[in-house]
N, C-alpha and C positions, 0 to 999 in steps of 0.2 A: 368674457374670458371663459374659457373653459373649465369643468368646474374639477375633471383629472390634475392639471396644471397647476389651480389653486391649491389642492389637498397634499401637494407633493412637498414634503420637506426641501430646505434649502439645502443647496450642495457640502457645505462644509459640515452641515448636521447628520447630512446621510453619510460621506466619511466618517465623521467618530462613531457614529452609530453602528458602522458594519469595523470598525476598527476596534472598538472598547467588545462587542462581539465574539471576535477573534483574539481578543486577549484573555477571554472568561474560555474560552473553549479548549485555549493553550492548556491550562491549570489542569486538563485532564488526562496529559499526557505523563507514564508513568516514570519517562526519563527525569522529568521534575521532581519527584519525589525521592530516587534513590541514586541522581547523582550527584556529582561534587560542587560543580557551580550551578546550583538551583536558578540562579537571576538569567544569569548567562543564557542557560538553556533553554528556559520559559522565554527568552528573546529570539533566541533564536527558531522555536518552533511556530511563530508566528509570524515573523519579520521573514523568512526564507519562503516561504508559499507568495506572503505578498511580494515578495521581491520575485517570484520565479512567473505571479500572473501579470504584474508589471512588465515584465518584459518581454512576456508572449506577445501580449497587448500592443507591446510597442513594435515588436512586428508587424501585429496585424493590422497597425494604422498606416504601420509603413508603404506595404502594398494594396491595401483594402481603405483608403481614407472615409470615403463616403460612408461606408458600412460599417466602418469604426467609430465615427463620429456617432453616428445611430445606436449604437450601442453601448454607447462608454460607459456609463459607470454601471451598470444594470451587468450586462456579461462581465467585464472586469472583476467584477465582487465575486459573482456565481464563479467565475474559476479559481480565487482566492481562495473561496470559501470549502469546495471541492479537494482544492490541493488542502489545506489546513485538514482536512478530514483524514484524508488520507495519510497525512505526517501523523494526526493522532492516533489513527487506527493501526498502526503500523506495527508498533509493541504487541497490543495484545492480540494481531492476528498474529504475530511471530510465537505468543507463548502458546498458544490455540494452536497452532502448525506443530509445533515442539510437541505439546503432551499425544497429540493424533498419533504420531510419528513414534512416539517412547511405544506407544499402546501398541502398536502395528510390531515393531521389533518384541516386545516382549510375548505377545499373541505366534508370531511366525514360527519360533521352536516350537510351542507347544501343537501349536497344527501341525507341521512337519512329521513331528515323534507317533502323531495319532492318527493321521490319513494316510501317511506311504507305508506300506507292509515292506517288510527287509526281502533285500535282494535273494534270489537264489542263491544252492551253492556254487550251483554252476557259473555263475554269473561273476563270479567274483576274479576267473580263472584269467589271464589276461592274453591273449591271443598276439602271435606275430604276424607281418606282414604275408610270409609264405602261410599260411594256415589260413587267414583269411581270403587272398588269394593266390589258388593254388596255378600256376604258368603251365602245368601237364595238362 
């Protein structure tokens, strides 16, 4: 017997193991903390990735059987795990994206007011169409 094959946990163990996983990882997402249905939420930010590699999955067995079979639970998890990352990093790249963006708005006057020198006076004088060009 191969000694890879022996050392490899049973199936239903490697599910809970990559599912209980993905329940601890949920808990870090900060919609759970400051919204209304806490259970709810923590359900679904973990239950929605597996549910969305699940059904990649079930594509890719659709037209790819041979190479899905080869790969099932091993890729299936990696894009679970992937998508779950990304549902939790999602807030705090959006707060991170926010305060850059405040910073950049509040910076832009004060550049503005202190690199461009004011217009001439002449410049301000507004020209018509004949003045600009003249048909003589």
């Amino acid at each position: 017997m191969n000694t890879i094959a022996a050392a490899r946990p049973p199936t239903p163990l490697l599910f809970a193991r990559h599912i209980v996983g993905m329940m601890i990882l949920a808990l870090a997402s900060p919609h759970i903390l400051y919204g209304p249905q806490r259970v709810m939420t923590w359900l679904a930010t973990w239950l929605v990735p597996l549910g969305m590699a699940l059904a990649v999955f079930a594509l890719f067995a659709l037209f790819f059987t041979r190479r899905a079979k080869a790969a099932w639970p091993g890729r299936f998890f990696m894009l679970s795990w992937v998508l779950l990352a990304l549902a939790v990093a999602a807030p705090y790249l959006e707060t991170f994206n926010r305060k850059l963006a405040r910073q950049a708005v509040q910076a832009e006057p004060q550049a503005a007011t202190q690199q461009v020198p004011p217009p001439p006076a002449e410049a301000k004088r507004s020209f018509s169409y004949e003045e600009a060009f003249p048909t003589k």
